[in-house]
C-alpha positions as a printed NumPy array, in Angstrom:
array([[-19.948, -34.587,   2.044],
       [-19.741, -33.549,   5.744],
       [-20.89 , -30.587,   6.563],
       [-18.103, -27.459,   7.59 ],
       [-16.229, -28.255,  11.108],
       [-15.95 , -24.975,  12.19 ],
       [-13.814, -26.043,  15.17 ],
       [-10.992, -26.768,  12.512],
       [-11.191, -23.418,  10.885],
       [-10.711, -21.55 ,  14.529],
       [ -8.079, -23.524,  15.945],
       [ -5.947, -23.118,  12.134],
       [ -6.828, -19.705,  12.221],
       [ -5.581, -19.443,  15.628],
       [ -2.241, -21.186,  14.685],
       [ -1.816, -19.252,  11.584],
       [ -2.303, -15.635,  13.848],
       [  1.004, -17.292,  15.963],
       [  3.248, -16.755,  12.363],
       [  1.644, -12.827,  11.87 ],
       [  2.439, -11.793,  16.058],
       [  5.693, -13.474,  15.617],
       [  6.586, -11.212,  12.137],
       [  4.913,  -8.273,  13.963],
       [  7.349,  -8.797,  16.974],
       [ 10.389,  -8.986,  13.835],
       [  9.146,  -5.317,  13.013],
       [  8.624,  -3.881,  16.857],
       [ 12.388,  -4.704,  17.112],
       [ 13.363,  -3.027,  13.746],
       [ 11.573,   0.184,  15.47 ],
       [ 13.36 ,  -0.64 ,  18.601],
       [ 16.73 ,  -0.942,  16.747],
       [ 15.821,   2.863,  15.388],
       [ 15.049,   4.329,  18.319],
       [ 11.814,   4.828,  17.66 ],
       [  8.4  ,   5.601,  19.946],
       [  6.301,   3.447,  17.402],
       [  7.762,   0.822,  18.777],
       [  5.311,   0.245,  21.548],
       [  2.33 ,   0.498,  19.168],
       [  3.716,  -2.502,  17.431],
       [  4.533,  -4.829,  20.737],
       [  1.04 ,  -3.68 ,  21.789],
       [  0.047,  -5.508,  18.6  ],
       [  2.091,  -8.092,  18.641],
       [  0.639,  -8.941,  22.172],
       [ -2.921,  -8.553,  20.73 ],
       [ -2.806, -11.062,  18.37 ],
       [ -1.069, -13.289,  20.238],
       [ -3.523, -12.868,  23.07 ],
       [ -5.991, -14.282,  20.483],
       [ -4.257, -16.549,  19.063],
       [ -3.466, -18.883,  22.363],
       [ -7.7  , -17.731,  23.098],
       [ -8.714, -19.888,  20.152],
       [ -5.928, -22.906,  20.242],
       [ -7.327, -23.1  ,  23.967],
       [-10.859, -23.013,  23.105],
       [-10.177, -25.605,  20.516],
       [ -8.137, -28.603,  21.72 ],
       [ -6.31 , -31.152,  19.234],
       [ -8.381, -32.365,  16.682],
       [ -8.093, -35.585,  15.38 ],
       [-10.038, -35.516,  12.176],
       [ -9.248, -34.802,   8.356],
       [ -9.686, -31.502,   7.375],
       [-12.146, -31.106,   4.241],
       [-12.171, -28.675,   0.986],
       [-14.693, -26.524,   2.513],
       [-12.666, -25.934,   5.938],
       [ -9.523, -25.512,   3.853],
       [-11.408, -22.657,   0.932],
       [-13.021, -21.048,   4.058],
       [ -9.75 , -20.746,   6.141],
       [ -8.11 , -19.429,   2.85 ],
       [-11.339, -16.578,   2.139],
       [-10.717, -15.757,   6.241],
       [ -7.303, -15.063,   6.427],
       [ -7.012, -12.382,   4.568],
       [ -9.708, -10.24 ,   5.83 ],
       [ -8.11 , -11.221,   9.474],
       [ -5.094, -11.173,   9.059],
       [ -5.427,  -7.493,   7.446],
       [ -7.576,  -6.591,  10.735],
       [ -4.84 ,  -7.498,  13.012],
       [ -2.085,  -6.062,  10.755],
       [ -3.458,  -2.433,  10.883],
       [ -3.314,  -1.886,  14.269],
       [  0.399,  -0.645,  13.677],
       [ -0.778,   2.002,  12.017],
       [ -4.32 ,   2.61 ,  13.209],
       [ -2.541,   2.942,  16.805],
       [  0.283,   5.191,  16.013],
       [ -1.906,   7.372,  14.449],
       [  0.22 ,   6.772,  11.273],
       [ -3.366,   5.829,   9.612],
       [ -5.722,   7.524,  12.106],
       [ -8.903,   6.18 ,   9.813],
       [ -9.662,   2.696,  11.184],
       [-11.329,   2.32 ,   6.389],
       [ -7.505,   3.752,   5.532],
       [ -5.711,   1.258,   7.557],
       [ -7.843,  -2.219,   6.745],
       [ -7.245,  -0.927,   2.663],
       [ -3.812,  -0.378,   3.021],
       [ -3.001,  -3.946,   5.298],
       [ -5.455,  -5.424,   2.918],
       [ -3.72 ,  -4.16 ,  -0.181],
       [ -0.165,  -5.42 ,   1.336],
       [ -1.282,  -8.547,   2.141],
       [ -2.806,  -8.839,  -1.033],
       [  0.087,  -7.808,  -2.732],
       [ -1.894,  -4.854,  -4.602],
       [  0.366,  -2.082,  -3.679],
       [ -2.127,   0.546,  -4.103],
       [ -1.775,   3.015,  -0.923],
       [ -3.658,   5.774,   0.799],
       [ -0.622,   7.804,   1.883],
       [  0.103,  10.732,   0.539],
       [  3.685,  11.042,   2.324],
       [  5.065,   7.295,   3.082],
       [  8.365,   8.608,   4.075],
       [  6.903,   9.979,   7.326],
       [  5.973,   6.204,   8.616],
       [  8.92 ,   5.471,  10.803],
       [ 11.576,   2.285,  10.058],
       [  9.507,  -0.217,  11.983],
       [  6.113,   0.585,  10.313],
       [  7.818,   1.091,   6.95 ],
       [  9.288,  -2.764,   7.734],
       [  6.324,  -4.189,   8.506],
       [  4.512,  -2.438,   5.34 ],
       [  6.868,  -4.134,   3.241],
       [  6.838,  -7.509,   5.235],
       [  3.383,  -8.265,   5.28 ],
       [  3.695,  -7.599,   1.213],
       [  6.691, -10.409,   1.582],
       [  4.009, -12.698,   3.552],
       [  1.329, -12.037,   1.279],
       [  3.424, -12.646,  -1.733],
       [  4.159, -16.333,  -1.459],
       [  1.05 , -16.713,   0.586],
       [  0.224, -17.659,   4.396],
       [ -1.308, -20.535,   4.132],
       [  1.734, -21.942,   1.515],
       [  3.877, -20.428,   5.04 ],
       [  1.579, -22.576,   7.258],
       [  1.396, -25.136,   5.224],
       [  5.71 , -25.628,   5.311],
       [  4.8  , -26.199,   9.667],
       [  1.322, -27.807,   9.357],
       [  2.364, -31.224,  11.012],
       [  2.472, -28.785,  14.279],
       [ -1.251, -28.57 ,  13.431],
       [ -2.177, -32.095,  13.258],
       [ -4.2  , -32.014,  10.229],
       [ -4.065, -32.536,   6.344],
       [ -2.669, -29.589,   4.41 ],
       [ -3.677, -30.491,   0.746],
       [ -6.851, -28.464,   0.726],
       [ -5.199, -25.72 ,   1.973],
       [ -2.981, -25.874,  -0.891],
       [ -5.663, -26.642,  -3.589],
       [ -7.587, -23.58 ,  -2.057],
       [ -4.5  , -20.759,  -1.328],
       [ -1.72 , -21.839,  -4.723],
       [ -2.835, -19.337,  -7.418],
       [ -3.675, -20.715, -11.455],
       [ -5.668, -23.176, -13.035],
       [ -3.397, -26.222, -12.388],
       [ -1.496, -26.941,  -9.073],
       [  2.42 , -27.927,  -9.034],
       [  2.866, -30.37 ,  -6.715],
       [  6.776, -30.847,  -6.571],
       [  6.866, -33.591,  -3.356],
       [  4.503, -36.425,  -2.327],
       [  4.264, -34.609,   0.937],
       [  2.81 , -31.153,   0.661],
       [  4.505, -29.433,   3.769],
       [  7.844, -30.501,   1.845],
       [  6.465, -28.581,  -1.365],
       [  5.528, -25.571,   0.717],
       [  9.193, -25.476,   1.933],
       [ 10.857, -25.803,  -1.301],
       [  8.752, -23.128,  -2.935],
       [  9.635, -21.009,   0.354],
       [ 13.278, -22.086,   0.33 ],
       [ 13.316, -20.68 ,  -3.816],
       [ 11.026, -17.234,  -2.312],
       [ 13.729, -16.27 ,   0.088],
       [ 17.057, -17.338,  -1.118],
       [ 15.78 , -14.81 ,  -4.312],
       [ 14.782, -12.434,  -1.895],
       [ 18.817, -12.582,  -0.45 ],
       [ 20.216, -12.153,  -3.709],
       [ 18.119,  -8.914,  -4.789],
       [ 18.394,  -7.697,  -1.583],
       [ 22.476,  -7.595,  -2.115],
       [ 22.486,  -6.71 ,  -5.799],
       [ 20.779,  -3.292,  -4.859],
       [ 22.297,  -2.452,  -1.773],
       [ 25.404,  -3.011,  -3.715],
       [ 23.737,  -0.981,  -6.851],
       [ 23.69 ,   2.048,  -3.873],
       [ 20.384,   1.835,  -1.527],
       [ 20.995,   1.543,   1.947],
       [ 20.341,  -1.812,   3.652],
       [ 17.186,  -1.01 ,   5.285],
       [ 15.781,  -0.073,   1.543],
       [ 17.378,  -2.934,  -0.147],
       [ 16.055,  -5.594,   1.888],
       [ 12.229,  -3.874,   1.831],
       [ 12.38 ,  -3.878,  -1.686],
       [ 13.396,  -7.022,  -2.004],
       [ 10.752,  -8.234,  -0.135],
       [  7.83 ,  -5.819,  -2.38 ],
       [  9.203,  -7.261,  -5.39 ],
       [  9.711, -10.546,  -4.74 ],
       [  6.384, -10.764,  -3.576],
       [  5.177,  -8.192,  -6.908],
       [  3.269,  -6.347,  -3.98 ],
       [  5.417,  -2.756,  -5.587],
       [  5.062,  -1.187,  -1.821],
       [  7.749,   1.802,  -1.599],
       [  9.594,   3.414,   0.977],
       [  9.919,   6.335,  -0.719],
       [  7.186,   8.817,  -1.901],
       [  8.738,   8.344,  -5.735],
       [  8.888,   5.072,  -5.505],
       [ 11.743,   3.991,  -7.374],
       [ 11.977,   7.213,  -9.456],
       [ 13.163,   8.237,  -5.998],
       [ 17.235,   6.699,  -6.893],
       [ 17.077,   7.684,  -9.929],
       [ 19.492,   4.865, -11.252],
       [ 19.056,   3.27 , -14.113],
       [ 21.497,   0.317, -12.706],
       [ 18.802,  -0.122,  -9.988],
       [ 15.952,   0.3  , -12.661],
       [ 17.472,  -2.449, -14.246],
       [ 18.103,  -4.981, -10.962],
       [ 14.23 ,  -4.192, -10.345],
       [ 13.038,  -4.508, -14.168],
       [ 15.018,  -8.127, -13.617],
       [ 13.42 ,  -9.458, -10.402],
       [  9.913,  -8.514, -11.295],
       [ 10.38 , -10.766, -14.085],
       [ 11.925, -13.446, -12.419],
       [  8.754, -13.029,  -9.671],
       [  6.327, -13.045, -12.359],
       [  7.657, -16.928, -13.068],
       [  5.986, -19.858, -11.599],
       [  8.384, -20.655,  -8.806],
       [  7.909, -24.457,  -9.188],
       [  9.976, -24.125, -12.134],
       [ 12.901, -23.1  , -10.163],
       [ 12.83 , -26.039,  -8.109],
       [ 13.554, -27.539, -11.866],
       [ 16.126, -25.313, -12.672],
       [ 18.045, -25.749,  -9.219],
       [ 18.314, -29.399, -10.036],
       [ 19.548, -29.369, -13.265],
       [ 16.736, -29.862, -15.274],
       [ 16.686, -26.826, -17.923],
       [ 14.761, -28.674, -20.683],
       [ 12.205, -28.514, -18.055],
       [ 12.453, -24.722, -17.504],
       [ 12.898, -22.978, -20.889],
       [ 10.672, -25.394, -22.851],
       [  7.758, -24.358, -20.195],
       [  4.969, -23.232, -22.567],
       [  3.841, -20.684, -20.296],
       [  7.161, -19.295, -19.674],
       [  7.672, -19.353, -23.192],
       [  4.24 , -16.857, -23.591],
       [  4.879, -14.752, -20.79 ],
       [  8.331, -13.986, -22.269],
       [  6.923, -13.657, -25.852],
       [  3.606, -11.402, -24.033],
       [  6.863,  -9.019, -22.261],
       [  8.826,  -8.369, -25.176],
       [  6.038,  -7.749, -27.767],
       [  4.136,  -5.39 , -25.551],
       [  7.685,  -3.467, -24.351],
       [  8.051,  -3.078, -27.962],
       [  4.56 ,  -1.579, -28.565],
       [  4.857,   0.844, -25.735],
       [  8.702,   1.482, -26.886],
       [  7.692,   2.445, -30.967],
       [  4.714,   4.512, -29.33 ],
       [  6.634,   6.18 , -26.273],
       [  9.428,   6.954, -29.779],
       [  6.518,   8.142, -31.994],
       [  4.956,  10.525, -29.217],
       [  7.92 ,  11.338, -26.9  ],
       [ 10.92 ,  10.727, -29.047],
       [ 12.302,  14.679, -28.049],
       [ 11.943,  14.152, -24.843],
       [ 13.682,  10.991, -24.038],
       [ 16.59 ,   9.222, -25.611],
       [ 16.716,   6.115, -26.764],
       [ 18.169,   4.099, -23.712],
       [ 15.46 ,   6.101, -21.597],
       [ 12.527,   4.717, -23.559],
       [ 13.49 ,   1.303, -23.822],
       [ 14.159,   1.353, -20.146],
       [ 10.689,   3.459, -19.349],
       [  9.103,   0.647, -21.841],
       [ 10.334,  -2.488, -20.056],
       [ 10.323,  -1.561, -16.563],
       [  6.475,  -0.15 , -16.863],
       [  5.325,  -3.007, -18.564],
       [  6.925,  -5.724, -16.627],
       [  5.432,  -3.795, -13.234],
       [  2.309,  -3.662, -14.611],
       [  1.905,  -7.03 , -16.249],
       [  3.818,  -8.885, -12.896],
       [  1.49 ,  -6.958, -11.382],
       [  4.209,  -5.305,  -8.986],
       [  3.387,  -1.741, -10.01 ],
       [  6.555,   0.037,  -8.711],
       [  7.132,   3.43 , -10.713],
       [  9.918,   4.972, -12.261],
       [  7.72 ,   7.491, -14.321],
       [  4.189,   8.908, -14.639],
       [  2.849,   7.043, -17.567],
       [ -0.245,   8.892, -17.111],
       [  1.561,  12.109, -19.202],
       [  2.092,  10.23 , -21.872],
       [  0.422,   9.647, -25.26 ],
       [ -3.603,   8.281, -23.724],
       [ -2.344,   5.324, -26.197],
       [  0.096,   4.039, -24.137],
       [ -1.555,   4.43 , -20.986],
       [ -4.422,   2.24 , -22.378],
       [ -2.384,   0.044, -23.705],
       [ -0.436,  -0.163, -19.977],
       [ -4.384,  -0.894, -18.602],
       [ -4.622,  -3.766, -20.631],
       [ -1.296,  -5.053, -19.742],
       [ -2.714,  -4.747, -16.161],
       [ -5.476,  -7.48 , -16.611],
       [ -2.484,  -9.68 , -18.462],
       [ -0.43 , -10.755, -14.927],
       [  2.181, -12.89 , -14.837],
       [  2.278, -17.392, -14.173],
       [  0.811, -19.367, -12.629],
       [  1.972, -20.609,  -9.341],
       [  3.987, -16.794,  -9.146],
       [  3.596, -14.527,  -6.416],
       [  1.639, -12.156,  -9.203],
       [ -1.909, -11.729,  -9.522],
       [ -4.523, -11.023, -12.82 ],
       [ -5.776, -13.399, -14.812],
       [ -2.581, -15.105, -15.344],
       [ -0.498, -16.314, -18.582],
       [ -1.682, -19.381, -19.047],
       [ -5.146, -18.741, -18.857],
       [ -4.848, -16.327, -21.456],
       [ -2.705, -18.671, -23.904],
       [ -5.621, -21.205, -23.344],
       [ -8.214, -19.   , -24.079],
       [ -6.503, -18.475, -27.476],
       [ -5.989, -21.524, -28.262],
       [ -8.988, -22.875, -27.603],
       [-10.826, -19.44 , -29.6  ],
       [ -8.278, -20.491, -32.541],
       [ -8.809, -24.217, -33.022],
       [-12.99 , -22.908, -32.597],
       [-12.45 , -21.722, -36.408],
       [-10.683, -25.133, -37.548],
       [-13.943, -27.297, -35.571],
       [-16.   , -25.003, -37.701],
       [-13.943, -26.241, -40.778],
       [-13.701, -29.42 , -40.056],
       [-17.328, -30.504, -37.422],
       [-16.11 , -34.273, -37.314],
       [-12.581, -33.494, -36.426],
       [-11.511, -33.646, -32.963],
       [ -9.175, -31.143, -32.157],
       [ -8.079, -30.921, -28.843],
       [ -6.541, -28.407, -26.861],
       [ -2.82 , -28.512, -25.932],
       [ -0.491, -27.095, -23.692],
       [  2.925, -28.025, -22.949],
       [  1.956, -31.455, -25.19 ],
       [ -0.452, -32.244, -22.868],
       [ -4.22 , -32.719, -23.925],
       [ -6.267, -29.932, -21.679],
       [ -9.404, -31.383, -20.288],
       [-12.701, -29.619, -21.059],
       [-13.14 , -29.425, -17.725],
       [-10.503, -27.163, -17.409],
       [-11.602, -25.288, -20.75 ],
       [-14.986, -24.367, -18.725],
       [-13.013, -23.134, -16.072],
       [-11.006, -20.98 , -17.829],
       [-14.063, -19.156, -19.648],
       [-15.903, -19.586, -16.445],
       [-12.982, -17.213, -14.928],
       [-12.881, -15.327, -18.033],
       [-16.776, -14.684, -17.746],
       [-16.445, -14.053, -13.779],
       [-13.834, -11.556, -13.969],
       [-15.426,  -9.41 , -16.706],
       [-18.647,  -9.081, -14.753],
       [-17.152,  -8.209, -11.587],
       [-14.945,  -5.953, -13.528],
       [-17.879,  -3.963, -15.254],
       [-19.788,  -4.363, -11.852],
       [-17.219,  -2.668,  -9.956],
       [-16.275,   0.127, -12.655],
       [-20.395,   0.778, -12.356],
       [-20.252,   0.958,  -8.31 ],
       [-17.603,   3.483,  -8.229],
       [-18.753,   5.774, -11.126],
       [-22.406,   5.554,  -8.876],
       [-20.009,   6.91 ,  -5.992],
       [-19.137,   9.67 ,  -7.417],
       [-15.845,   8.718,  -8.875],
       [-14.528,   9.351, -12.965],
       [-15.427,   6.936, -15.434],
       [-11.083,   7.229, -16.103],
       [-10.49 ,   6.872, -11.909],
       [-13.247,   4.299, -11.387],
       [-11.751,   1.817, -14.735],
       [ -8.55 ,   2.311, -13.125],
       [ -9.089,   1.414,  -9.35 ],
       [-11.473,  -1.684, -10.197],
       [ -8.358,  -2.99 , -12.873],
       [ -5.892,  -2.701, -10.936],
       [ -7.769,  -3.921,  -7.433],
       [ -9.091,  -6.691,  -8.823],
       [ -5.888,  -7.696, -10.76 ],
       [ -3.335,  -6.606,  -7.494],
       [ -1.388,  -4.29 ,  -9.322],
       [ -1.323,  -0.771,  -7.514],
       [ -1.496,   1.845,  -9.715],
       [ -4.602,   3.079, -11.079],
       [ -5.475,   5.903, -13.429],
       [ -6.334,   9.384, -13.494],
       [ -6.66 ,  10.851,  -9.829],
       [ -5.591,   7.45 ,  -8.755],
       [ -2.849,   7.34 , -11.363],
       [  1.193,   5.957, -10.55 ],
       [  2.524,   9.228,  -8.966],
       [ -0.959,   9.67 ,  -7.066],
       [ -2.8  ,   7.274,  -4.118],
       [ -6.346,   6.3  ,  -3.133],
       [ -6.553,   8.466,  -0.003],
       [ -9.221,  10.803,  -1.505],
       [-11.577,   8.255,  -3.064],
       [-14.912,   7.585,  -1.833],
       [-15.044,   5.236,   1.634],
       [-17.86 ,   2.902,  -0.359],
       [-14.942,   2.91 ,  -3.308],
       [-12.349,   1.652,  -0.512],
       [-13.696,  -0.742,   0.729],
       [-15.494,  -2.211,  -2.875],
       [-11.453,  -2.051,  -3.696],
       [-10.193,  -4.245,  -0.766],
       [-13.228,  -7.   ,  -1.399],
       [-11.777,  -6.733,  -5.393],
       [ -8.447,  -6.798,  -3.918],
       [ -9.161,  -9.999,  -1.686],
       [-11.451, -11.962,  -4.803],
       [ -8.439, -11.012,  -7.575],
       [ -5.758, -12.377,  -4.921],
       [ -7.784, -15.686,  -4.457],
       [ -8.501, -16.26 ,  -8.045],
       [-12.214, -15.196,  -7.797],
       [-14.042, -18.942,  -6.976],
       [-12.098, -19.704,  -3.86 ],
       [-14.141, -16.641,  -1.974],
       [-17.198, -16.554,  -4.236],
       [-17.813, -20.146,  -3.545],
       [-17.992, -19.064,   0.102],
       [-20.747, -17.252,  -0.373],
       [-23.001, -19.985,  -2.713],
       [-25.676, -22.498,  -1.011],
       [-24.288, -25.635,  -1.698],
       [-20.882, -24.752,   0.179],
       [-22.853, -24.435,   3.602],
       [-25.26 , -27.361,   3.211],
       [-24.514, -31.141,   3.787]])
């Protein structure tokens, strides 16, 4: 194998900072639109990143050679982190975020779709930086590189292992021979959703501006507010119920849609994962529902907990972690219960992030038919999902992931207890970092923020934040020997 063109991975890179000045220009003219002073801060931004973006397609004329896995993993690990230190000027500049560690966690957390914030009053951001909070969660959601990848011809180079590196799960739809034309379907599904949520709760009574923002957080299960209460703020169960909806429908692998647009149902509802992750949403709504009855059964009434039940546990396991309540009051059952669901996330090839459905469901299985191989030694029992034999390749990676995640997990909890953190603050800001899902526990808990957690602890979170995004090996393989050498 060749060894890592470097060349290719600027002049991408370069390309791909073209799409974030041009949405950052989108958001300088929402501010403009308001009236606002911010507005400069944001064109000053925009110009920026441009400015560096024509600097490396310059210093890296057309290249005509393929572009290899380990260009297309390391463009994937290197977007992120730069595309989160170019976002934050907005706010580092205004002085909305005046701490250059507060800024790179919050952009990092948006892009990442994690949600998890360091304000402590959001609603003092003004329209264009609340806009461009909630856009980069929109960006981040279906991905960049699946954006880039829908104008890569403009590039001149391959996008497949771009795709392989940035499309999130242990198996890759590929729904057209040509992979730009995939990237546009699955973008074409991601905003004509986005439309329709965005009407259904400005018609359910938020104002435009709030409608289409939290369209874009949920569609992307990023769960970024406008509003301090997040969507306790309303209080409307009618737009509990749009939101409890479309974080479902985000926590589906979008491929399938392309299926359901065109007529094929069988190939939709008979989906094994979709199946499970349906199953894994009503079982656990009804746990949390019986316990939130047992415990709290005074204080709410019955259409209040099965609302409080579904909507928590479909933000939580979508990984959107939008709020409607603090769970964190309630029986320490449930809220354990809520920090498992946390690690659960939704399917693959969804917009959500944790360890994902079917990796989960295959993990089962596989434990399961372990017993019957016991039983039976000679016996060969394979492992199946959605009738299709599952190579043991893939087995390996899935316990491979498993084994991963857990160590990084307990690593993490360990680094941020050695910080000074609570055992209770430092479980919850590793789970949900690592799993981009916002809300933590304790101190850190759904009604609280991040702002007052050790610096070490914010930026451990936004490395979790960036590994859980990228399903762990795509940035961890970055960093092993044989990725560098020939």
């Amino acid at each position: 194998m060749k060894l890592l063109d470097i060349k290719i991975v600027i002049r991408i890179m370069s390309f791909l900072l073209l799409f974030e000045a041009l949405f950052m220009l989108i958001s300088a003219f929402v501010s403009v639109a308001y009236g606002e002073p911010d507005c400069r801060y944001i064109f000053y931004s925009s110009g920026v990143t441009l400015g560096f973006s024509l600097l490396g397609i310059l210093l890296t004329p057309k290249i005509e050679v393929e572009m290899g896995k380990r260009e297309g993993y390391l463009i994937v690990a290197l977007v992120w982190i730069v595309f989160s230190l170019f976002g934050l000027l907005p706010f580092y500049w205004s002085g909305s975020i005046p701490s250059f560690t507060d800024a790179f966690f919050e952009t990092m957390s948006g892009f990442t779709t994690t949600g998890a914030s360091i304000l402590s009053d959001i609603e003092e951001l003004s329209y264009g930086l609340l806009f461009w909070r909630s856009l980069i969660q929109w960006l981040g959601g279906m991905g960049i590189i699946v954006l880039s990848l829908a104008l890569l011809p403009l590039l001149g180079v391959g996008g497949m292992p771009l795709f392989v590196a940035e499309v999130t799960g242990p198996t890759k739809d590929k729904l057209h021979a040509k992979i730009s034309s995939t990237a546009k379907i699955l973008w074409g599904v991601y905003f004509g959703i986005t439309l329709i949520e965005t009407f259904c709760l400005w018609a359910a009574g938020m104002n435009l501006f709030d409608a289409v923002c939290h369209a874009f957080t949920t569609m992307a299960t990023g769960g970024f507010s406008t509003k301090n209460l997040s969507i306790a703020y309303w209080n409307s169960p009618l737009i509990e119920y749009i939101i409890i909806f479309f974080m479902f429908v985000a926590g589906i692998n979008f491929s399938l849609y392309f299926f359901l647009l065109k007529g094929n149902f069988r190939k939709f509802f008979h989906n094994e994962e979709f199946k499970y992750y349906t199953i894994f949403t009503f079982i656990l709504s009804l746990i949390v529902f019986v316990a939130l009855t047992i415990s709290h059964g005074n204080t709410f009434g019955i259409e209040e907990r099965i609302r409080y039940s579904f909507f928590n546990v479909i933000s939580l396991m979508s990984t959107t972690g939008y709020v409607n309540v603090d769970f964190i009051q309630w029986h320490p059952f449930i809220w354990l219960l809520l920090l498992l669901v946390m690690l659960f996330g939704g399917s693959a090839g969804s917009t959500a992030g944790g360890i994902k459905t079917v990796r989960i469901v295959i993990l089962l299985k596989n434990s399961y038919y372990e017993f019957k191989r016991l039983i039976h030694p000679n016996a060969i029992i394979p492992v199946r999902f959605n009738n299709e034999v599952i190579k043991p390749q893939l087995i390996n990676n899935v316990l491979a992931f498993f084994f991963l995640y857990s160590v990084i997990t307990i690593v993490g909890i360990l680094f941020c207890v050695a910080c000074g953190m609570g055992l209770v603050e430092s479980m919850g800001t590793v789970v949900t970092s690592i799993g981009n899902v916002g809300p933590g526990l304790g101190t850190v808990g759904p009604v609280s923020n991040f702002g007052a957690i050790p610096m070490a602890c914010k930026w451990c979170a936004s490395a979790l934040m960036l590994i859980g995004r990228l399903e762990l090996f795509t940035v961890l393989m970055v960093f092993t020997h044989a990725f560098w050498k020939k």
